[in-house]
ChimeraX commands (.cxc) that place a marker at each C-alpha (Angstrom):
marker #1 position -7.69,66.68,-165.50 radius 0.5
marker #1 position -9.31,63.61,-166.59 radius 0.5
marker #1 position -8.02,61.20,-164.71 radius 0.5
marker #1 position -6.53,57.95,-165.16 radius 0.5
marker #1 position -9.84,56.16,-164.35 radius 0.5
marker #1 position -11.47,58.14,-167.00 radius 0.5
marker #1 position -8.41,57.51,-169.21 radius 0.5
marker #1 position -8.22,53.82,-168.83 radius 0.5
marker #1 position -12.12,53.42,-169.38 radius 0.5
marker #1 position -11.68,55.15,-172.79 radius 0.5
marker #1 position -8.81,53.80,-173.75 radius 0.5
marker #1 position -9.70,50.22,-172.98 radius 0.5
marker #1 position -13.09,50.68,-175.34 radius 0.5
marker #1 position -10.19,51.32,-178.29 radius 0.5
marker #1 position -8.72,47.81,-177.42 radius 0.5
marker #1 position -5.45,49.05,-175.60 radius 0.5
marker #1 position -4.43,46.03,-172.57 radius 0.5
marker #1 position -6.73,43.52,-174.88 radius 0.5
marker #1 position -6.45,41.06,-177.02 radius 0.5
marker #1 position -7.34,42.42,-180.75 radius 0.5
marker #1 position -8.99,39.60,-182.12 radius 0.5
marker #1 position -7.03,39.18,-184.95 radius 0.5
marker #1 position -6.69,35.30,-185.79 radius 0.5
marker #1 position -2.88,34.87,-184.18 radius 0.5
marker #1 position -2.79,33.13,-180.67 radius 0.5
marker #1 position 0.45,34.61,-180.27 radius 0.5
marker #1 position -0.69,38.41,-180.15 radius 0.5
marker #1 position 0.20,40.34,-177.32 radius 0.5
marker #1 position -1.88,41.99,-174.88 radius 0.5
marker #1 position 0.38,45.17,-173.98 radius 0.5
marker #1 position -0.34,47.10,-170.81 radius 0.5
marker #1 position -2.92,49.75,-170.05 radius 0.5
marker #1 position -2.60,50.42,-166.34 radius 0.5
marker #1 position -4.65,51.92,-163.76 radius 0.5
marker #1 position -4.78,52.07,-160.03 radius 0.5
marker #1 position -5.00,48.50,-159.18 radius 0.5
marker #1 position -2.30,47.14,-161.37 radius 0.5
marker #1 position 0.06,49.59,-159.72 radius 0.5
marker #1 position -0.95,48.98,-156.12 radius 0.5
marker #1 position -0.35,44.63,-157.16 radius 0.5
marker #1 position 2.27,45.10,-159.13 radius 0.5
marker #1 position 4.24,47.82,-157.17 radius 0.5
marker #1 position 2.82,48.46,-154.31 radius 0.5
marker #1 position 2.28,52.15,-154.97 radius 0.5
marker #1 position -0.67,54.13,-154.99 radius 0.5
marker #1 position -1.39,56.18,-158.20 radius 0.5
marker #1 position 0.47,59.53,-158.65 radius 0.5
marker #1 position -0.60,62.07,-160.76 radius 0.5
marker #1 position 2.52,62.24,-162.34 radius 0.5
marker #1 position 1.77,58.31,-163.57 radius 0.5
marker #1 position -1.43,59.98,-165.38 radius 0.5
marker #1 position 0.70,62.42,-167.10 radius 0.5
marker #1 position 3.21,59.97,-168.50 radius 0.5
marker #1 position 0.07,57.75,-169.65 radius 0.5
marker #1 position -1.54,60.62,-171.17 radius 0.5
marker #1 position 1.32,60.63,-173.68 radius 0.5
marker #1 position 1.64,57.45,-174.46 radius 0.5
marker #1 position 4.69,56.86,-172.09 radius 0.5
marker #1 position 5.06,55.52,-168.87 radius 0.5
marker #1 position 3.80,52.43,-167.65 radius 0.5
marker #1 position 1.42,51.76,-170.60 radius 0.5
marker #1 position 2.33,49.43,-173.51 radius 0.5
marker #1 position 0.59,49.24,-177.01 radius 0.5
marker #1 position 1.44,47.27,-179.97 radius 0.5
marker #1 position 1.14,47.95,-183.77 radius 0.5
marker #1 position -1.81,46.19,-184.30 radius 0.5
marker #1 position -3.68,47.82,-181.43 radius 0.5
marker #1 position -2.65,51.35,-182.69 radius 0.5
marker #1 position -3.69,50.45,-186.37 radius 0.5
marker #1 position -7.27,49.11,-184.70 radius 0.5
marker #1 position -7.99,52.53,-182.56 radius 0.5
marker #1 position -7.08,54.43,-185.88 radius 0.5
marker #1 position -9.53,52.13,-187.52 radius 0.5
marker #1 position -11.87,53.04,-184.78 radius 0.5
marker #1 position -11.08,56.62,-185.40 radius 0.5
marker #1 position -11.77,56.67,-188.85 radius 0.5
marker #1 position -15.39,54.83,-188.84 radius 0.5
marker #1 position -16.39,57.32,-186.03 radius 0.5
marker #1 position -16.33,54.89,-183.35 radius 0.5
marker #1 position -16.93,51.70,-184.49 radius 0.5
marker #1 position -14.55,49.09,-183.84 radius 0.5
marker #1 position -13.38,46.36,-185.73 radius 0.5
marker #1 position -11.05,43.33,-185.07 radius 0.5
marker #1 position -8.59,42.94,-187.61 radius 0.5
marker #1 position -8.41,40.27,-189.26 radius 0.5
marker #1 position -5.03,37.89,-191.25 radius 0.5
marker #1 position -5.90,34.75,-192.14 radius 0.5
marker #1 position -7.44,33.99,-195.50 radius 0.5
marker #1 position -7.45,30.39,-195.84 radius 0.5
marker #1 position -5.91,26.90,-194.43 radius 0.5
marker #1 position -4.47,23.86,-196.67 radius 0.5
marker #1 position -4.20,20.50,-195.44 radius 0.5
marker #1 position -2.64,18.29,-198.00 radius 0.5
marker #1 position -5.04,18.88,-201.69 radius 0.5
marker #1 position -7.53,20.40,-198.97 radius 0.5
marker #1 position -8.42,23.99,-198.88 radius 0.5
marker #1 position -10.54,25.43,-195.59 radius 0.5
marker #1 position -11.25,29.24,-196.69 radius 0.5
marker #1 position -11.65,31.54,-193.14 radius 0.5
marker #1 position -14.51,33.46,-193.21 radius 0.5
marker #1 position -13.92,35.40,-189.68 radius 0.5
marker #1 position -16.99,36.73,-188.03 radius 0.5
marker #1 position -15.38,39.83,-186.74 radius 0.5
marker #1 position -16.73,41.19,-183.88 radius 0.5
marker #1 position -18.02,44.94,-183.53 radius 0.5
marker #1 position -18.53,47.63,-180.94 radius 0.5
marker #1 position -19.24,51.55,-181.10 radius 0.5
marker #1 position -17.21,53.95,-178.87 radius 0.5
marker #1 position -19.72,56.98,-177.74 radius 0.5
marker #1 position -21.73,58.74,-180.64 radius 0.5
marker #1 position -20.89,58.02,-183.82 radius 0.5
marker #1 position -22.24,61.39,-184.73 radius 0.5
marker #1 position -20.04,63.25,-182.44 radius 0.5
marker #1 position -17.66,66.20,-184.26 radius 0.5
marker #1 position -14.68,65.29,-182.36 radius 0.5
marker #1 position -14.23,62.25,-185.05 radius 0.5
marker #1 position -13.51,64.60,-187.43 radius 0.5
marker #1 position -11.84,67.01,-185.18 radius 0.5
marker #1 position -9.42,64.41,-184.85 radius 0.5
marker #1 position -9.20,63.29,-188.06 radius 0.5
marker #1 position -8.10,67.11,-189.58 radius 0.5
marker #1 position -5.76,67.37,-186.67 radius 0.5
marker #1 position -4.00,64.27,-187.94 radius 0.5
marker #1 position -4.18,65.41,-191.96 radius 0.5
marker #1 position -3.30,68.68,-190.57 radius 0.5
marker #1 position -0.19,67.51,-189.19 radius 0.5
marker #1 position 1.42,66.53,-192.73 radius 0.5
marker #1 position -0.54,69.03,-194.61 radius 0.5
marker #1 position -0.73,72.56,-193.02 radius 0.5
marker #1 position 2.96,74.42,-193.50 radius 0.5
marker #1 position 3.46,74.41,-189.63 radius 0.5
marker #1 position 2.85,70.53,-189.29 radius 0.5
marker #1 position 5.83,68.38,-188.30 radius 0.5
marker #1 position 5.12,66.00,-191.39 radius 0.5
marker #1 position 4.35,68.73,-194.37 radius 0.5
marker #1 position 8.01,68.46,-195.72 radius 0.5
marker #1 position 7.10,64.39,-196.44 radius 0.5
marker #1 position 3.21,64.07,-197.01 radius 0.5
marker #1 position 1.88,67.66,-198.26 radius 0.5
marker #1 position 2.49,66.66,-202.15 radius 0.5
marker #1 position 0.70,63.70,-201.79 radius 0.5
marker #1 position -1.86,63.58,-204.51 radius 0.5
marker #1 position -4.55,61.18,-203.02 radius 0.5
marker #1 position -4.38,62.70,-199.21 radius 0.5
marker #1 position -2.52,61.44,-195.79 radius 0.5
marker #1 position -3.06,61.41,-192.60 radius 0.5
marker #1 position -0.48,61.16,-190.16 radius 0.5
marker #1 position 1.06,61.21,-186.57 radius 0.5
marker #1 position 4.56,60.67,-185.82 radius 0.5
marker #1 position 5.74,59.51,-182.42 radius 0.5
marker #1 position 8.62,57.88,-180.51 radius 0.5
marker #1 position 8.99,55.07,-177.84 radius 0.5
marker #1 position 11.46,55.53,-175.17 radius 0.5
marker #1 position 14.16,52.40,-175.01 radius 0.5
marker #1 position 15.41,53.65,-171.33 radius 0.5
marker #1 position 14.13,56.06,-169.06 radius 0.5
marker #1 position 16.22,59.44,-168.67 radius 0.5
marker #1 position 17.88,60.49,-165.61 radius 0.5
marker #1 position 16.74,63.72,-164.44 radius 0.5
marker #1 position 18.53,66.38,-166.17 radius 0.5
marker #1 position 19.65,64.32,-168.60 radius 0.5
marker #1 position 19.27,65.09,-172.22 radius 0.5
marker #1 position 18.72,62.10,-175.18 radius 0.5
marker #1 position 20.97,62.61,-177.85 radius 0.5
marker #1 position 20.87,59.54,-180.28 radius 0.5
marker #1 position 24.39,59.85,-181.59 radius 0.5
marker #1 position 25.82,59.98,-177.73 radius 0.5
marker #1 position 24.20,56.51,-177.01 radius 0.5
marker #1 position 24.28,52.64,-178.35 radius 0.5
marker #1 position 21.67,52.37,-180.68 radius 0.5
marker #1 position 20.37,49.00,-178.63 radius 0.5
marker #1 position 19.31,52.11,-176.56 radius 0.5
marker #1 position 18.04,54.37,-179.13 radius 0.5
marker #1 position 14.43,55.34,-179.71 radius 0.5
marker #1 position 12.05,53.57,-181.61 radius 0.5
marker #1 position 10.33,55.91,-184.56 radius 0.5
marker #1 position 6.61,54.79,-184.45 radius 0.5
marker #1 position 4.31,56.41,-187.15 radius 0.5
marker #1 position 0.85,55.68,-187.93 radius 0.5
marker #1 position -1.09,57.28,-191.05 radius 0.5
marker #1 position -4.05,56.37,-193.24 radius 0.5
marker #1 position -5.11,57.33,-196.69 radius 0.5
marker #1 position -6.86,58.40,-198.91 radius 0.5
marker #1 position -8.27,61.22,-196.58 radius 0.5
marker #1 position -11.55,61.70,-197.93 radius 0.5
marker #1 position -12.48,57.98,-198.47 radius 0.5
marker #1 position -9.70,55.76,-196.35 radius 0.5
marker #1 position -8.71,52.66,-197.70 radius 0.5
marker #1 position -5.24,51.98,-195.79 radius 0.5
marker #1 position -4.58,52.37,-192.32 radius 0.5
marker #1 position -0.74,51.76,-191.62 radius 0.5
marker #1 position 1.70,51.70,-188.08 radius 0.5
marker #1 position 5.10,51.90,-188.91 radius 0.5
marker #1 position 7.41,51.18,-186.68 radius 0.5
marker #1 position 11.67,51.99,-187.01 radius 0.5
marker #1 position 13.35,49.70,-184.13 radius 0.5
marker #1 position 16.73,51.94,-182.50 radius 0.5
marker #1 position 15.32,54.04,-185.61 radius 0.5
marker #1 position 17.00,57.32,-183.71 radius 0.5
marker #1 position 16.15,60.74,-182.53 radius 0.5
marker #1 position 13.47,62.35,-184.14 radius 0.5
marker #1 position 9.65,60.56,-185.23 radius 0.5
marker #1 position 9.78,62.49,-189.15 radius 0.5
marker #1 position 12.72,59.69,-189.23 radius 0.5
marker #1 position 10.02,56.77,-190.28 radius 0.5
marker #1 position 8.39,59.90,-192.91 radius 0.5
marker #1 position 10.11,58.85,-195.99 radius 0.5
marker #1 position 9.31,55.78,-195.29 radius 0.5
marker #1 position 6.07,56.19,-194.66 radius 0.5
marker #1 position 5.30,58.22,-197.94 radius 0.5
marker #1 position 7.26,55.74,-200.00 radius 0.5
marker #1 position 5.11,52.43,-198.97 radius 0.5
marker #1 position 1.54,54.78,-199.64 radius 0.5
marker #1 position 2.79,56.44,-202.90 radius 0.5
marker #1 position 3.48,52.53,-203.48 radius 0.5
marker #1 position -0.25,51.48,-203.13 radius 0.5
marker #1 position -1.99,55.03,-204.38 radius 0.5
marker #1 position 0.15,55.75,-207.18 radius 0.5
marker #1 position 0.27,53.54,-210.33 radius 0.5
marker #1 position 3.80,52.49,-211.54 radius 0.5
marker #1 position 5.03,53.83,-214.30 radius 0.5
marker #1 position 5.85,51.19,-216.77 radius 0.5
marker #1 position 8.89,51.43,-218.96 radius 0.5
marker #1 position 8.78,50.37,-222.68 radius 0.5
marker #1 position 11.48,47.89,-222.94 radius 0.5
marker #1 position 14.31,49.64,-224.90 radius 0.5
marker #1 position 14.53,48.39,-228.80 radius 0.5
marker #1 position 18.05,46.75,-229.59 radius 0.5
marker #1 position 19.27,48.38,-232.40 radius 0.5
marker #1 position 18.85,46.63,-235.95 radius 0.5
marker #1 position 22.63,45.53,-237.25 radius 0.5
marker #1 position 23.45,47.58,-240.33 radius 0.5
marker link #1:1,2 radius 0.2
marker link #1:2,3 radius 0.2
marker link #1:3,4 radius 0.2
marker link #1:4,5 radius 0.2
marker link #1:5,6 radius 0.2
marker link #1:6,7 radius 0.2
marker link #1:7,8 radius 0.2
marker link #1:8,9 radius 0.2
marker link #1:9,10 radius 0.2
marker link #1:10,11 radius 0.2
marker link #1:11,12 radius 0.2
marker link #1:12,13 radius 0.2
marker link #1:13,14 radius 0.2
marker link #1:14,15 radius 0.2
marker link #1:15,16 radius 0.2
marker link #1:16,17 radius 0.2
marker link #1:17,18 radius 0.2
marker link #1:18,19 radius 0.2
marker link #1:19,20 radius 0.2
marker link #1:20,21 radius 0.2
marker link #1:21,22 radius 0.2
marker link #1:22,23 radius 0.2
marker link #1:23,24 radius 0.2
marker link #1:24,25 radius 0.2
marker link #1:25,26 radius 0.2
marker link #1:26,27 radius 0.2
marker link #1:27,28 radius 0.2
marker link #1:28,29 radius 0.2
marker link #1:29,30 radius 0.2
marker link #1:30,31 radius 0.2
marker link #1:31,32 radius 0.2
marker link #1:32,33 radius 0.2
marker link #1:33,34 radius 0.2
marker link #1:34,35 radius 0.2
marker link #1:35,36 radius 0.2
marker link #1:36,37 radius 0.2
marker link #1:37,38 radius 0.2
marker link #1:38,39 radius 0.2
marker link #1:39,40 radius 0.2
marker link #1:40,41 radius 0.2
marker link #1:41,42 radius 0.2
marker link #1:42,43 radius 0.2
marker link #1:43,44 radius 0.2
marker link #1:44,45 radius 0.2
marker link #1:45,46 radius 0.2
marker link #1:46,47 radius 0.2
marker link #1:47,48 radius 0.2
marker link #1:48,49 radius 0.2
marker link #1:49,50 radius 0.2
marker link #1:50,51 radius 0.2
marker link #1:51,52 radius 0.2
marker link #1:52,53 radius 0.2
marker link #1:53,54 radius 0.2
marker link #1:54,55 radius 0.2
marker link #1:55,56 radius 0.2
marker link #1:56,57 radius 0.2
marker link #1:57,58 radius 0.2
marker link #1:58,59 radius 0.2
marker link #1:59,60 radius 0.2
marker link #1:60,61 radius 0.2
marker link #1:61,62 radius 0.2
marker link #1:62,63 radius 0.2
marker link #1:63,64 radius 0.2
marker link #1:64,65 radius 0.2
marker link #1:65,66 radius 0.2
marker link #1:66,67 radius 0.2
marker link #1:67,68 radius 0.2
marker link #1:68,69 radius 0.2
marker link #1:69,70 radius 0.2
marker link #1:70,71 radius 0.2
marker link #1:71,72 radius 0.2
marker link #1:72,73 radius 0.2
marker link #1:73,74 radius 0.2
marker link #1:74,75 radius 0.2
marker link #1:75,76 radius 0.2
marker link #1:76,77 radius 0.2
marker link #1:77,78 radius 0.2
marker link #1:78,79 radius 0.2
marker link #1:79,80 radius 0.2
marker link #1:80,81 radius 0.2
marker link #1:81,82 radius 0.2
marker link #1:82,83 radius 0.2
marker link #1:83,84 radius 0.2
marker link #1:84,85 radius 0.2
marker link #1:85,86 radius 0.2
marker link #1:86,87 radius 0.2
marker link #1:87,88 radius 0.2
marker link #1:88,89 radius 0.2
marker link #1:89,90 radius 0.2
marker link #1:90,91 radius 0.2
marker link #1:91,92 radius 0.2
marker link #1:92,93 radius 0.2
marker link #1:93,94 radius 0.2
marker link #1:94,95 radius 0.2
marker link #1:95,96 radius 0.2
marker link #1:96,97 radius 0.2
marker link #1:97,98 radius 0.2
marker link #1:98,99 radius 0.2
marker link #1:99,100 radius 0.2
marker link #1:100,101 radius 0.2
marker link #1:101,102 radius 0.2
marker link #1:102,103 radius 0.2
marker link #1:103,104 radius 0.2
marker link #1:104,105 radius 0.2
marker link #1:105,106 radius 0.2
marker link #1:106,107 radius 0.2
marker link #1:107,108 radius 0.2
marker link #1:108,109 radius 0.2
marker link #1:109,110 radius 0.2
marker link #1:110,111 radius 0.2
marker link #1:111,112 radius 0.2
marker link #1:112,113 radius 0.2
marker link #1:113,114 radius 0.2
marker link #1:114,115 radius 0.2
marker link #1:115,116 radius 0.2
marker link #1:116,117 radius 0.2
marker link #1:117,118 radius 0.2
marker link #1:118,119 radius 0.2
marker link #1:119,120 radius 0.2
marker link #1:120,121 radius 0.2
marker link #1:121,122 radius 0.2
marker link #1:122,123 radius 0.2
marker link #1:123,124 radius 0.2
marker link #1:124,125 radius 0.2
marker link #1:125,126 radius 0.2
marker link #1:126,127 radius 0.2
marker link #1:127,128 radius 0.2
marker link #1:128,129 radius 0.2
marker link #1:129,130 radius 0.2
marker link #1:130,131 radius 0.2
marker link #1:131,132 radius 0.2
marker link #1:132,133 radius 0.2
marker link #1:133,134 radius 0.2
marker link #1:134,135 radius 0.2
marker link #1:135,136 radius 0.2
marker link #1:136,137 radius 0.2
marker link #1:137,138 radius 0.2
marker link #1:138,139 radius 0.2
marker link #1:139,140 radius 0.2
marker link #1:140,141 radius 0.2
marker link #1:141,142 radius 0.2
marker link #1:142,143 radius 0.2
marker link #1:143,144 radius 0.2
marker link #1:144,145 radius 0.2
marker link #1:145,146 radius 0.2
marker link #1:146,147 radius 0.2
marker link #1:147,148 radius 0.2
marker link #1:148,149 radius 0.2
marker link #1:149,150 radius 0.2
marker link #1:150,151 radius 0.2
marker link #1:151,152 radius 0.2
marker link #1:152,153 radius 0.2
marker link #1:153,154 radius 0.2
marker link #1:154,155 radius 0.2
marker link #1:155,156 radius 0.2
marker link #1:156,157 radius 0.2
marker link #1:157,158 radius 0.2
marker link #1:158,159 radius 0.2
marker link #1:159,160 radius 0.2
marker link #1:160,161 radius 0.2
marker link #1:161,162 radius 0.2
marker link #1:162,163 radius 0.2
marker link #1:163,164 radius 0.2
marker link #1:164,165 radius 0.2
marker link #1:165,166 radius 0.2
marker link #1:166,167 radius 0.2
marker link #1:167,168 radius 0.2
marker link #1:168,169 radius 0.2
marker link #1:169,170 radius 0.2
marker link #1:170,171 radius 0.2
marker link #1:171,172 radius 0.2
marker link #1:172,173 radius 0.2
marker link #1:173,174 radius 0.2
marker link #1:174,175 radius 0.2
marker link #1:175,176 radius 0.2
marker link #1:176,177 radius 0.2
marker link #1:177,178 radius 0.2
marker link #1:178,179 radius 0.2
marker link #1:179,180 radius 0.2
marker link #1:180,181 radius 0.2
marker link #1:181,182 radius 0.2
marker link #1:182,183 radius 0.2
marker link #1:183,184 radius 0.2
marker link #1:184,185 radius 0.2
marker link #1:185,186 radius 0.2
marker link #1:186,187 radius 0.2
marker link #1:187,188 radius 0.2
marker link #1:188,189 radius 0.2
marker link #1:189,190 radius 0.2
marker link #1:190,191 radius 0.2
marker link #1:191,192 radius 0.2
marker link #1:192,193 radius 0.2
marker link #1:193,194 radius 0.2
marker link #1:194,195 radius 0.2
marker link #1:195,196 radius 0.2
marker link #1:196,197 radius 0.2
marker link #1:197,198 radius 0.2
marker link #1:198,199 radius 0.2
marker link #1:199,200 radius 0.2
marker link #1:200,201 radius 0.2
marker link #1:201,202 radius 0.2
marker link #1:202,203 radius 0.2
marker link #1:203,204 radius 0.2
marker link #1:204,205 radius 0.2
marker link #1:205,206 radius 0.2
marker link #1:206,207 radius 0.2
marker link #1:207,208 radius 0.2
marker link #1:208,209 radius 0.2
marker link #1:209,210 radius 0.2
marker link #1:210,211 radius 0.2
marker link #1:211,212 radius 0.2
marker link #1:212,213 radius 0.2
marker link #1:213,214 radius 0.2
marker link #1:214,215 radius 0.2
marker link #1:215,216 radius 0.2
marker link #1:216,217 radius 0.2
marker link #1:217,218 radius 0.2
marker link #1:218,219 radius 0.2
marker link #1:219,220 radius 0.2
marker link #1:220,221 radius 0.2
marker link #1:221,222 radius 0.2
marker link #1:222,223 radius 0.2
marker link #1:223,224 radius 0.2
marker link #1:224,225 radius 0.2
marker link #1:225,226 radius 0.2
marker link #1:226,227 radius 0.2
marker link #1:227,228 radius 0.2
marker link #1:228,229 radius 0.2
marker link #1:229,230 radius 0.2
marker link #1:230,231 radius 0.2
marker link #1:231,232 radius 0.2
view
């Protein structure tokens, strides 16, 4: 109902079909089409059927990581986006440059708008309510998560076919994509996962997911070192 020229304006204020910023001349652009890249690239007009696939995240768009992990830091500060940011310093020889990055800000709509947070539950919904796809993983989670799972498509189906993982190489096999942040009340981590051929279903990347945040929320547990026994 939106449309894809509604879709792509959005979209491209969360970064998608950009560069991030972030100080790495290699990055990535990825893809977010619209009418005119099909009709170049094509030589097709638009179907509606293109602004279905895009609406999901399929099709002929293209993120990467770092863009997903920038519109979820976008989503979290209610609109306001940051570039992300690596480097932290440069050494020549004895000589040290420290990078102070000016990164470079924008706002998406009203940062007082209720859909931030509409959003935001949805996603802490979805590993904390007993009908979300993720409660099984995240639910016990002392300090809060936020999550969505998700999967990339390796090959296109044929129609009528069904994807079964174990049927096919895995060179062919989905990639598990999950992105989460945490702690939900006050975020401090924002994290895209991402399972190469990781296979069928997104709550594959979970564990590992929930393992890497319990890693940075959750002191470790340190072991007195065990006391050698004093010879008789």
């Amino acid at each position: 109902m939106m449309g894809i020229d509604r879709i792509h304006t959005m979209l491209g204020q969360f970064g998608y079909g950009k560069s991030t910023g972030i100080d790495l001349n290699e990055e990535y652009n990825g893809l977010l089409p619209n009418r005119n890249w099909k009709q170049k690239v094509h030589k097709k007009p638009w179907y509606q059927g293109d602004t279905v696939s895009v609406g999901i995240g399929q099709g002929y768009w293209i993120a990467t990581p770092i863009q997903m992990v920038k519109a979820m830091v976008a989503l979290i500060n209610n609109g306001r986006v940051i570039a992300p940011h690596l480097l932290e310093k440069a050494q020549r020889g004895k000589h040290i440059d420290m990078y102070h990055p000016t990164l470079p800000q924008a706002q998406i709509g009203d940062a007082n708008s209720p859909y931030w947070s509409l959003v935001r539950h949805a996603m802490f919904g979805m590993a904390n309510a007993p009908n979300g796809t993720g409660y099984k993983y995240f639910h016990t989670a002392p300090y809060g998560i936020a999550a969505k799972s998700g999967t990339s498509q390796v090959f296109s189906l044929k129609q009528n076919q069904t994807y079964n993982a174990k049927m096919i190489p895995v060179r062919l096999r989905d990639h598990i994509f999950y992105t989460a942040f945490a702690p939900f009340n006050s975020p401090k981590v924002a994290i895209a996962l991402i399972l190469e051929n990781g296979g069928g279903e997104g709550v594959t990347a979970a564990p590992v997911m929930r393992q890497i945040l319990d890693h940075i929320f959750i002191p470790a547990v340190s072991t007195p070192p065990v006391q050698m026994a004093q010879q008789q």
